[in-house]
C-alpha positions in Angstrom: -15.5 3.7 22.5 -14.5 1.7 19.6 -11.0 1.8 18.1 -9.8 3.4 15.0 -7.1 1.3 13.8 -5.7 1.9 9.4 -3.3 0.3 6.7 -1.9 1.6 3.8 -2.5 -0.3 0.8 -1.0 0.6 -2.8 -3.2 1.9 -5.1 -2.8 3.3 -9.4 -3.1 6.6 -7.1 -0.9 5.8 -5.1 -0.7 5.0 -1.4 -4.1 4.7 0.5 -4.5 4.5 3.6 -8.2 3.1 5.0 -9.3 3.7 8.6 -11.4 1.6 10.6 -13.3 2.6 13.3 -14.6 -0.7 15.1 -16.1 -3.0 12.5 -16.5 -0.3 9.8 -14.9 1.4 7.7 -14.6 4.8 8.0 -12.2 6.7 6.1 -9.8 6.7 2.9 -7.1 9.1 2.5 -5.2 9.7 -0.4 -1.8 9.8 -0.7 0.1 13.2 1.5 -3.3 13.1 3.6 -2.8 10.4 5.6 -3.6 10.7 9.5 -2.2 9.3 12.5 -4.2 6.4 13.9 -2.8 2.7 15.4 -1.4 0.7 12.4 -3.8 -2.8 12.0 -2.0 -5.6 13.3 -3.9 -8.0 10.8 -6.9 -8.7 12.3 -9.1 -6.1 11.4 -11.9 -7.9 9.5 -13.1 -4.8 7.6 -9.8 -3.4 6.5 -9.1 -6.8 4.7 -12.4 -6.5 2.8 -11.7 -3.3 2.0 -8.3 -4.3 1.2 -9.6 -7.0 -1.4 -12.4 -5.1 -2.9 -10.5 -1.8 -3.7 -7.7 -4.1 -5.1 -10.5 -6.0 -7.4 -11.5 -2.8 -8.0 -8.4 -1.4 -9.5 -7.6 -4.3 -11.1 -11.4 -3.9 -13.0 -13.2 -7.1 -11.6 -15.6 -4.6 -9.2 -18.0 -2.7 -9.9 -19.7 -2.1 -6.4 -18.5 -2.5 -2.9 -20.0 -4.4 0.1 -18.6 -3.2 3.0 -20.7 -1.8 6.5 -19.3 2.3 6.2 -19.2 4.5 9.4 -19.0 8.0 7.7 -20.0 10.8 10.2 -21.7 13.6 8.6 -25.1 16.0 8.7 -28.4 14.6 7.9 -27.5 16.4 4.5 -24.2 15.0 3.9 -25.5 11.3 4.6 -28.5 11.9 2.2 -25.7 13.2 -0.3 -23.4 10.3 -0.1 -26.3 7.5 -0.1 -26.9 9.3 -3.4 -23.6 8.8 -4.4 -23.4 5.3 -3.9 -27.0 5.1 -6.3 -24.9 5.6 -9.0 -23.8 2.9 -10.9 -20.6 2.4 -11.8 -19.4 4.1 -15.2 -21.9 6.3 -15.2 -22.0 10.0 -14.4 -23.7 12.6 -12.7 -24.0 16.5 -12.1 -23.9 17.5 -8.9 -27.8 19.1 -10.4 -28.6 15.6 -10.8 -27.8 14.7 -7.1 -29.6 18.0 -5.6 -32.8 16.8 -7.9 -32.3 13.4 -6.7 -32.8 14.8 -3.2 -35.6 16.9 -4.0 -33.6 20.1 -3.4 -33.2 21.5 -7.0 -31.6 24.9 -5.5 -29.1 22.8 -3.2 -26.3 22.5 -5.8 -23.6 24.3 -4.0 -24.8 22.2 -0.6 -24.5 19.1 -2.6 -20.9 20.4 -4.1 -19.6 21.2 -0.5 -21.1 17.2 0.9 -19.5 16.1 -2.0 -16.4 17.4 -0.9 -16.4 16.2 2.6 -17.0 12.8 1.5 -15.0 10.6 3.8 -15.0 7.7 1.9 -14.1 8.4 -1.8 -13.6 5.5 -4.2 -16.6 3.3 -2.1 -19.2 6.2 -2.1 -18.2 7.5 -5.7 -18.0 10.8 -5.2 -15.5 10.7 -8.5 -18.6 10.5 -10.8 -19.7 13.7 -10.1 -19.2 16.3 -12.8 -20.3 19.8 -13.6 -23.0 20.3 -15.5 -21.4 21.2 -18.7 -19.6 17.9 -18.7 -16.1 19.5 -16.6 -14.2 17.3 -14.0 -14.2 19.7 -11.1 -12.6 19.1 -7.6 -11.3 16.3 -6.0 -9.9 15.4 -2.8 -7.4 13.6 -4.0 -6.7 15.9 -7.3 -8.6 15.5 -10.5 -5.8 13.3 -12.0 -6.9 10.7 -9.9 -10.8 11.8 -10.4 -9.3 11.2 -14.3 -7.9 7.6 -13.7 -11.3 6.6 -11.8 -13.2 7.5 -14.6 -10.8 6.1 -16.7 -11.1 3.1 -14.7 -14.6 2.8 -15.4 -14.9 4.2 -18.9 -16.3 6.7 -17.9 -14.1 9.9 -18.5 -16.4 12.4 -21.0 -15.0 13.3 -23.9 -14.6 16.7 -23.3 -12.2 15.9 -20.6 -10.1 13.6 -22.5 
């Protein structure tokens, strides 16, 4: 069984803490949702990518991660999140436009609820969904930081400004 192993990096939104789960990455918590898992000692290969990108990220010189992602999830959620990560940076989407995307029209609230559970927020930009009429909704990690994301990426639509 491979090990989980994390670090906390710092973050515009605060502390976050990525987990690794053998040579992937698995999860990102934000800050006051951090778990309990055996701190990296260093020499955890993908936590020090992921270290780097989400720091050139915030820092505006990424636009799109490389990193090999272990996120557990349905056949539904996974279709969800590979959907997520199809959309480019500073660009936005309805969660609609996702359930279109998967040729499920009717499966807005499934895609909503898959949005939410999205284990790995910043890499698989769950933050660029929106509601159809242009609203930040829900966020994991609260739609201040959903705001400085979009912010981020120039992104933020006007009506939520």
């Amino acid at each position: 069984m491979p090990i989980t192993t994390a670090r906390v990096i710092d973050s515009p939104l605060g502390p976050l803490q990525l987990v690794a789960t053998g040579s992937h990455l698995s999860a990102i918590h934000f800050p006051g949702r951090h778990g309990a898992y055996t701190p990296d000692d260093g020499a955890c290969a993908v936590l020090e990518l992921a270290s780097l990108q989400l720091t050139e990220y915030f820092a505006g010189q990424r636009r799109a991660f490389d990193l090999p992602l272990a996120a557990g999830g349905t056949a539904f959620q996974q279709a969800v999140w590979q959907a997520l990560r199809e959309i480019p940076w500073g660009e936005l989407r309805s969660y609609r436009d996702i359930a279109c995307a998967l040729r499920n029209p009717h499966a807005v609230r499934a895609v909503g609820a898959a949005n939410g559970r999205n284990p790995l927020p910043i890499v698989v930009p769950c933050h660029r969904v929106i509601g159809a009429d242009g609203s930040l909704t829900g966020f994991a990690g609260g739609l201040e930081a959903k705001r400085l994301l979009l912010e981020l990426e120039g992104s933020l639509p006007t009506r939520s400004r």
